[in-house]
N, C-alpha and C positions, 0 to 999 in steps of 0.2 A: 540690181534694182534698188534704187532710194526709196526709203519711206518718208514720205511727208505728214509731219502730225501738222494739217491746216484748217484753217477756220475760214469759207469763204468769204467772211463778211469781212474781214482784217488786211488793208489795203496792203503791206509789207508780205503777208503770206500768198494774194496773191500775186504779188510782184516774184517772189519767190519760187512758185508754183511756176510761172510764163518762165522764168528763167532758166528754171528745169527743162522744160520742157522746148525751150528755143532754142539750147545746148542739144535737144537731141537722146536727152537722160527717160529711161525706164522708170516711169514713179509712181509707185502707191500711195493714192491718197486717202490719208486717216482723217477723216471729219471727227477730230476727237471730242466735239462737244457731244455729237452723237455716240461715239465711241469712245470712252474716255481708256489710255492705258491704263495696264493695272498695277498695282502695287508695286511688283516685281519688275514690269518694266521702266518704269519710272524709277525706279531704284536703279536698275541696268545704268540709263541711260548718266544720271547725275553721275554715277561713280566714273562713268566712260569719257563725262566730261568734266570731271571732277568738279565738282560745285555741290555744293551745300545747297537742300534743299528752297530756301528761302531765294537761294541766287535764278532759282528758275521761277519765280514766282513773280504775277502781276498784282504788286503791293499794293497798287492804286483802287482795286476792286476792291467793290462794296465787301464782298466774303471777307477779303483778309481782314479788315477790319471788326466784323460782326464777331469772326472765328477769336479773335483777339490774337491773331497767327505773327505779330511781332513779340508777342511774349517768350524772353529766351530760356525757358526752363520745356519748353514744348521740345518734346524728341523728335528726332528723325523718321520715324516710324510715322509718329503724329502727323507733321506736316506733309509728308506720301499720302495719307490716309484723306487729307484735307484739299488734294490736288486730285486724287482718286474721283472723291465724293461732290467736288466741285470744280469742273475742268477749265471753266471761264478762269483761272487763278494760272494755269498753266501759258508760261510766254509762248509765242509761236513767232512764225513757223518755227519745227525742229526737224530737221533731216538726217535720214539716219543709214549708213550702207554698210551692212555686218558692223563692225565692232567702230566705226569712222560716223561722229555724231557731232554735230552743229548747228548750234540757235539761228535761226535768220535773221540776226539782227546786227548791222543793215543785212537785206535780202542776196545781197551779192556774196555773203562771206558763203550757201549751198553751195556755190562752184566751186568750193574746196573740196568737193567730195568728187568732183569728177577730173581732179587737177590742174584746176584753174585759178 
């Protein structure tokens, strides 16, 4: 089963979501602004994709900004905490199947996840 961390309102996750889903793929969908993941998983997920927390982050949001979350003495922990506490900052879609995790952006790069 894929996990979809999506936002329905974000035209690329749902492009993302149909495409899941017109392949025929098993998907759990995370309305993460309803459910935001947790610390831990969001931790999981960077290190599985290796990137630095800022790398999954929607810079262009009012938060990053307010947060002052371009500031680089802010730890790793911090910016988890600040994706935690304000999930609009997290990029989407993200799909995820056991330990096989990718951004949807473009929305076609999910079909890696089902070998495509």
């Amino acid at each position: 089963m894929i996990r979809l961390y999506h936002n329905p309102r974000c035209s690329k996750s749902r492009e993302a979501l149909k495409l899941l889903q017109d392949a025929g793929a098993d998907v759990e969908i995370v309305e993460y602004l309803k459910t935001p993941p947790s610390a831990e998983e969001l931790d999981r997920l960077l290190t599985l994709l290796d990137l630095e927390p800022r790398a999954l982050m929607r810079q262009k949001e009012e938060e990053y900004q307010a947060l002052h979350l371009d500031d680089v003495t802010l730890e790793r922990r911090h910016l988890i905490a600040a994706m935690v506490d304000h999930p609009r900052l997290i990029e989407r879609p993200i799909a995820v199947e056991g330990d096989q995790v990718v951004v949807g952006r473009p929305p076609e790069r999910v079909l890696a996840l089902l070998g495509k």
